[in-house]
C-alpha positions as CSV (number, residue, x, y, z in Angstrom):
1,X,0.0,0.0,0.0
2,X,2.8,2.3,0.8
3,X,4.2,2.6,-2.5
4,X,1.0,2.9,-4.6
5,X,0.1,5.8,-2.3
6,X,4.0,7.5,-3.0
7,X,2.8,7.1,-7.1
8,X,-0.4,8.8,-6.9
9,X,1.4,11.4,-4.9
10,X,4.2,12.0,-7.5
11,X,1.6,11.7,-9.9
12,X,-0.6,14.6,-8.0
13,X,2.6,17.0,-7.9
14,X,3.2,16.8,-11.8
15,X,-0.1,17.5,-12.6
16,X,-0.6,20.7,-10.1
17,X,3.2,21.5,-12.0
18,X,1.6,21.3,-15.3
19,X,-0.7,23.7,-14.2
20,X,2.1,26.5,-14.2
21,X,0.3,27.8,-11.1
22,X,-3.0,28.8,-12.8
23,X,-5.1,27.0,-10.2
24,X,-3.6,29.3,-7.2
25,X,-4.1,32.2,-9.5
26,X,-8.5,31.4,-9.7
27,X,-8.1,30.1,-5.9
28,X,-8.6,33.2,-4.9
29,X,-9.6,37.2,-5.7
30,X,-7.3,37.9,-9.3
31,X,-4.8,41.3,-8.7
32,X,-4.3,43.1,-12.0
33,X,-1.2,45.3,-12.1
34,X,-2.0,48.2,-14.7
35,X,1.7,50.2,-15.6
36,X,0.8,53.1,-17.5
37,X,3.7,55.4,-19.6
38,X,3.3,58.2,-16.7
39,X,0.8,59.4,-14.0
40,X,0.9,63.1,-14.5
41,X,-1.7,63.4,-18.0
42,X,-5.3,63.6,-18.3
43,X,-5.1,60.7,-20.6
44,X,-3.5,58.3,-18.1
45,X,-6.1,59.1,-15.8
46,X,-9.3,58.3,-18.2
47,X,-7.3,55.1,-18.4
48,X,-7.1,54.7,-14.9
49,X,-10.7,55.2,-14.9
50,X,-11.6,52.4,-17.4
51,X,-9.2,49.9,-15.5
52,X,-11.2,50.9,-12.2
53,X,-14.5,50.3,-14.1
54,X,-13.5,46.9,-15.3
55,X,-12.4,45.9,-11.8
56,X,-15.4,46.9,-10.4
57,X,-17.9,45.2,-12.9
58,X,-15.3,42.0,-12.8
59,X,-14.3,41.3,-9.2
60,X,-10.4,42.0,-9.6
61,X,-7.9,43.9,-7.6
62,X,-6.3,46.9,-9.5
63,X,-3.0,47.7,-8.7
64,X,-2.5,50.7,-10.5
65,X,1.4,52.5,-10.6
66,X,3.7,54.2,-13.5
67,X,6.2,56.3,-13.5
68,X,6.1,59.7,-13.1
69,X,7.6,61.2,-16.4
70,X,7.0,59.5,-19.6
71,X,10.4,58.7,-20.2
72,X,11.8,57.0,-17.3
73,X,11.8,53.5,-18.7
74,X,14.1,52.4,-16.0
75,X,11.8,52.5,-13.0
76,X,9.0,51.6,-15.9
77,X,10.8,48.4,-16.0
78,X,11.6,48.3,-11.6
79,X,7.6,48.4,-11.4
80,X,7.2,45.2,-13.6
81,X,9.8,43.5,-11.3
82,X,8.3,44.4,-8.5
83,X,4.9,43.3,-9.4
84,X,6.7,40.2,-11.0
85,X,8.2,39.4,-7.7
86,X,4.8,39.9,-6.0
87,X,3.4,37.8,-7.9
88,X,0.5,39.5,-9.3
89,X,-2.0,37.7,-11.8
90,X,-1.5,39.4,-14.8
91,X,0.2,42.9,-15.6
92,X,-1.3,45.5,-18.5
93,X,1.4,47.5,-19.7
94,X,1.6,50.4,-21.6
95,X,5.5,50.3,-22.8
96,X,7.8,53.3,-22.7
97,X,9.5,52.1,-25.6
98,X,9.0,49.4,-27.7
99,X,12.5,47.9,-27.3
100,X,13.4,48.5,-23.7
101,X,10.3,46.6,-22.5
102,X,10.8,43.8,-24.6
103,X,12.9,41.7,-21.6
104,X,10.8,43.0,-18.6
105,X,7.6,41.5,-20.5
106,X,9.3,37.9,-21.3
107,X,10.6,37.8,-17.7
108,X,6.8,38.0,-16.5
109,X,5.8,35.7,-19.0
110,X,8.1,33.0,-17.8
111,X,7.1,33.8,-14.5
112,X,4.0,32.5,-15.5
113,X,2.2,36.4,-15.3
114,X,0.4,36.9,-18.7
115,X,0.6,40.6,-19.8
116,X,-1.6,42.3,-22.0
117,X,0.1,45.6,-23.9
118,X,-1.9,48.4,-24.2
119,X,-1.7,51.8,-26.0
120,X,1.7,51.4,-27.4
121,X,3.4,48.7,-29.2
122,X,5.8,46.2,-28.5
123,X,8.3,44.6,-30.4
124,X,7.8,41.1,-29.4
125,X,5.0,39.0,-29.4
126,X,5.4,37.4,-26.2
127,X,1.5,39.2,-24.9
128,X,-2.0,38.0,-25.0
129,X,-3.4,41.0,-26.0
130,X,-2.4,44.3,-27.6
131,X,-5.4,47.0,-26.8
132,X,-5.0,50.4,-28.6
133,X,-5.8,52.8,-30.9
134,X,-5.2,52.4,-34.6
135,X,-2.9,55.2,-34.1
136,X,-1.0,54.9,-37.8
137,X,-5.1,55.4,-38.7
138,X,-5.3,58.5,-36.1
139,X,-2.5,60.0,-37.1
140,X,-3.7,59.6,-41.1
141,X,-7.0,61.4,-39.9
142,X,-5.4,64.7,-38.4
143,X,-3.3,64.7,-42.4
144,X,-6.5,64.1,-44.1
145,X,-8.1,67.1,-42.1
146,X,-5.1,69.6,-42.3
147,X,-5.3,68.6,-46.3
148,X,-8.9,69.4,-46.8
149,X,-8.4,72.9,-44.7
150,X,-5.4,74.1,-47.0
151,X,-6.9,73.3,-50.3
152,X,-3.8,70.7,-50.6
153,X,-1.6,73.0,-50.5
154,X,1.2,74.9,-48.0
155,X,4.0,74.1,-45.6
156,X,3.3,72.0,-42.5
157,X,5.2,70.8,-39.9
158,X,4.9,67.5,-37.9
159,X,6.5,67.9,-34.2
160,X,6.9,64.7,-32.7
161,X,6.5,63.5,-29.2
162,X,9.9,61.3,-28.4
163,X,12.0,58.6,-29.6
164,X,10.7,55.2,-28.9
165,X,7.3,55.3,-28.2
166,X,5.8,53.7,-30.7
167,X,1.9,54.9,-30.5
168,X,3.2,58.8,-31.2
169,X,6.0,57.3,-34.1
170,X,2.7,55.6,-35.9
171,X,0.7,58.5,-35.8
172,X,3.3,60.4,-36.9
173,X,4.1,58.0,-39.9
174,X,0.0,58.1,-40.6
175,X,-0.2,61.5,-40.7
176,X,3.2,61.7,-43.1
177,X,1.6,59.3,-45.6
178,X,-1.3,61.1,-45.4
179,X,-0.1,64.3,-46.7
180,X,1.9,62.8,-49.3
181,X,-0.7,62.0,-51.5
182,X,-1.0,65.9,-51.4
183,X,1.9,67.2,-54.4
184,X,0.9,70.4,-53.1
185,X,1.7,70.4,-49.4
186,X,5.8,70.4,-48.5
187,X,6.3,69.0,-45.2
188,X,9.1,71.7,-43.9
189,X,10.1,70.3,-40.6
190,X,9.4,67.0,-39.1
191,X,12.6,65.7,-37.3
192,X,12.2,67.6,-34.3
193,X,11.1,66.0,-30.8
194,X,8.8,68.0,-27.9
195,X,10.0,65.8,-25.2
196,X,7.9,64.1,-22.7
197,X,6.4,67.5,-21.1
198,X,4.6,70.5,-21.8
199,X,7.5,73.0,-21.0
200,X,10.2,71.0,-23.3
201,X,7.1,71.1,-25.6
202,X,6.9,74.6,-25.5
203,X,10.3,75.5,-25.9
204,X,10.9,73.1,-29.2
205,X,7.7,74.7,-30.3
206,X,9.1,78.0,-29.3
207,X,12.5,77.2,-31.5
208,X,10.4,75.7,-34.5
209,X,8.1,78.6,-34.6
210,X,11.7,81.1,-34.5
211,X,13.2,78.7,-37.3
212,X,10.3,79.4,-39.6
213,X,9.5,83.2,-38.8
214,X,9.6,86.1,-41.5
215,X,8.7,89.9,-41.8
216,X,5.0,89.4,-42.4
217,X,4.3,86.2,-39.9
218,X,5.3,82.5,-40.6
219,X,6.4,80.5,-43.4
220,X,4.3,77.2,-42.0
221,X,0.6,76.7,-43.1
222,X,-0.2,73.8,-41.1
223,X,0.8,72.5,-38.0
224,X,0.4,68.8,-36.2
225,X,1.4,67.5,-32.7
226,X,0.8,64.0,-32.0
227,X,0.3,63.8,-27.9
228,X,-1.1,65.7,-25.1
229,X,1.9,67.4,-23.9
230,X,3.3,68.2,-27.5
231,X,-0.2,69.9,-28.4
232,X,-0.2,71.8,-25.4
233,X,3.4,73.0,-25.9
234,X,2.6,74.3,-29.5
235,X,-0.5,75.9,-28.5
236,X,1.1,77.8,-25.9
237,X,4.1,78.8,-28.3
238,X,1.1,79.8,-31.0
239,X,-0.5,82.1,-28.5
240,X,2.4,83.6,-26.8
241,X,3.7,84.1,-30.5
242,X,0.7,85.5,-31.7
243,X,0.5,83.1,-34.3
244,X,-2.6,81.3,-33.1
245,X,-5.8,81.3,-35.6
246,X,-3.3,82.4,-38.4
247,X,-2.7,78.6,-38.9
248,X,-4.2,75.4,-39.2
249,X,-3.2,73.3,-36.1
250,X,-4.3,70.0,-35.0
251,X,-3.0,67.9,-32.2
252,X,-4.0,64.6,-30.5
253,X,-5.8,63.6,-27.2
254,X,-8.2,65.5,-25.1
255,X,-8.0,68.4,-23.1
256,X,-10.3,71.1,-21.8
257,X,-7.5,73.5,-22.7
258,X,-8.0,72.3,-26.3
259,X,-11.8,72.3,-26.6
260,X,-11.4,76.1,-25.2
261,X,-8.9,76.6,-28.0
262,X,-11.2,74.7,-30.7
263,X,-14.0,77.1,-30.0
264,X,-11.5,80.4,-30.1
265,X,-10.8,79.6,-33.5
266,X,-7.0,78.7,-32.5
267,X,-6.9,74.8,-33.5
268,X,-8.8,73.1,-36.2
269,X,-9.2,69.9,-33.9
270,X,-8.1,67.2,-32.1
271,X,-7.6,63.6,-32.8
272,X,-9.2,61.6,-30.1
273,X,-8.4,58.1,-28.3
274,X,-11.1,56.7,-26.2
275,X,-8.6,56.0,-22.9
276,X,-11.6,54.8,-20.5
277,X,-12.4,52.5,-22.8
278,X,-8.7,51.4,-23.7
279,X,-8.0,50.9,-20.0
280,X,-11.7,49.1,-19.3
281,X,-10.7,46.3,-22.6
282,X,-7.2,46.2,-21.3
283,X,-8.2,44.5,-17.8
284,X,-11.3,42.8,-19.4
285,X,-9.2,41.3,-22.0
286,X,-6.6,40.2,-19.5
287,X,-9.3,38.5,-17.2
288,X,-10.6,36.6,-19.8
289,X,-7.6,34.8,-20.8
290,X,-6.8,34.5,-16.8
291,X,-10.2,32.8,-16.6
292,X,-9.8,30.4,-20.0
293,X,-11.7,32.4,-22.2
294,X,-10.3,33.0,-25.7
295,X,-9.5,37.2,-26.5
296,X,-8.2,38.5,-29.8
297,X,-4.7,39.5,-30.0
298,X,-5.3,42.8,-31.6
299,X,-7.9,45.4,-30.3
300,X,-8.8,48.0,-31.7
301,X,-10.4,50.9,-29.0
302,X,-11.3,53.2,-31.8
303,X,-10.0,57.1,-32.9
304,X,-12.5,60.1,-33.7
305,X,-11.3,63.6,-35.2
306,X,-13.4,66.5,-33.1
307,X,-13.4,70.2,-34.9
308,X,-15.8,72.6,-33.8
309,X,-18.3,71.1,-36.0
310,X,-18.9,68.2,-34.3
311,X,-17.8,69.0,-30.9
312,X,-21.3,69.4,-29.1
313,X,-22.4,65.9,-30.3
314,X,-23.5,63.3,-28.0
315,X,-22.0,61.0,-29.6
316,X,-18.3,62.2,-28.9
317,X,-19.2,63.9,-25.4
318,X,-18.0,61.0,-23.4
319,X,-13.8,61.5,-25.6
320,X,-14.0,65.4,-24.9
321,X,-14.6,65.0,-21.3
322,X,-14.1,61.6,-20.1
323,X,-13.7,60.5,-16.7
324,X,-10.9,60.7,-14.7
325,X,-9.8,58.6,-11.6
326,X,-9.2,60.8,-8.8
């Protein structure tokens, strides 16, 4: 008898092994580690928001932390090990770049932690889920719009966000194929970053606008800036300058600051993301896989471009002011 009991026993081990530890993960109340790109935007907290909503309606845990600046990808990548070490259920992650995240993500992944990616890409594969915007798609929108304003023709300028993050360098590559199907628009400058806030978006603003001054105003027709901070930066630089309603500007993400501007007549629109959502599909996503269920490995939370045209609708009343977690 002794011996056939020491079988099953071995036996019972290997199987619970086999599991990978998913059965201790259902045994009891699911914590969901979200890591957004930084806590210090509007955006991040709308996702925030959605991630709460999902928890709520789903019975998980949110564990919600980021670094404060949107580029230090360093303690980005401390917060996953931490969280690793902990050993969370599953960790949503919205990568500071593309690259640098690429080990943090496997090393949860072996640790048997699933992790869904959300508003920026990664390149690797190793994910369940990715959960954004079409942003190449947004990015096309705000070029299509800044097109149709100028007639197809006059000088633009793209200021991009920063080097690495993938979600701004897609819209920026949508909104450059965009225009070139326009022989009459020249893109002038388009090589020059804002920087992860609004103040070193001001001041490359500030230089750009300088760069492209002449006696009777400014040599640029069209203007695009694809992030909250890098919009902000240019519409401050457009105001202080005096430049603002004298050219067609259109940035990305929501802002009261940019409605206010939108209705003054000093930007043509915004490209809009829906983060509530994007943080709300993010955790769902992720619980379904935790809990068997099969999820799509692309998901797509959808891009609107607001002018003052459409900007009382109903329909996009819930992107211009969405809610924020406290």
């Amino acid at each position: 008898m002794p011996k056939p009991l020491s079988i099953l026993s071995l036996a019972l081990a290997a199987a619970l092994a086999a599991c990978g530890g998913g059965a201790r993960k259902d045994a009891g109340k699911l914590r969901i580690a979200v890591i957004p790109k930084g806590t210090t935007h509007e955006f991040w907290r709308a996702v925030h928001a959605g991630a709460i909503k999902a928890g709520e309606e789903l019975g998980v845990t949110i564990e919600w932390k980021g670094p404060l600046q949107e580029n230090d990808r360093e303690e980005q990548i401390k917060v996953i090990e931490n969280f690793v070490t902990r050993g969370v259920s599953g960790i949503a992650l919205a990568p500071l770049d593309h690259a640098a995240l690429v080990q943090p993500v496997a090393n949860a992944t072996r640790a048997n932690i699933p992790v869904v990616i959300f508003d920026s890409d990664l390149k690797s594969d190793d994910y369940v889920s990715f959960v954004a915007t079409d942003n190449f798609k947004g990015g096309a929108l705000a070029g299509e719009a800044l097109a149709q304003a100028l007639g197809g023709k006059g000088n633009l300028i793209l200021l991009r966000y920063a080097v690495g993050s993938a979600s701004t360098t897609n819209r920026e590559e949508g909104f450059l194929a965009a225009v070139a199907k326009y022989p009459g628009l020249k893109v002038v400058s388009s090589n020059q970053y804002a920087g992860v806030t609004t103040e070193t978006g001001f001041q490359a603003s500030e230089n750009l606008l300088a760069a492209h001054k002449t006696a009777t105003g400014l040599s640029v027709d069209g203007i695009f800036c694809a992030n909250e901070s890098s919009t902000f930066g240019m519409l401050r630089a457009l105001v202080d300058g005096g430049y603002a309603g004298k050219v067609h500007f259109i940035g990305f993400d929501a802002s009261p600051k940019f409605v206010a501007a939108i209705k003054a007549g000093q930007m043509d629109g915004m490209v809009l993301q829906n983060p509530v959502n994007m943080g709300y599909l993010a955790v769902k996503t992720l619980v379904q896989h935790l809990r068997g269920q099969p999820v799509d490995k692309r998901i797509d939370t959808g891009a609107t471009l607001v002018t003052k045209a459409n900007l009382g609708d109903p329909a996009v009343a819930g992107l211009v002011s969405p809610a924020l977690a406290p």
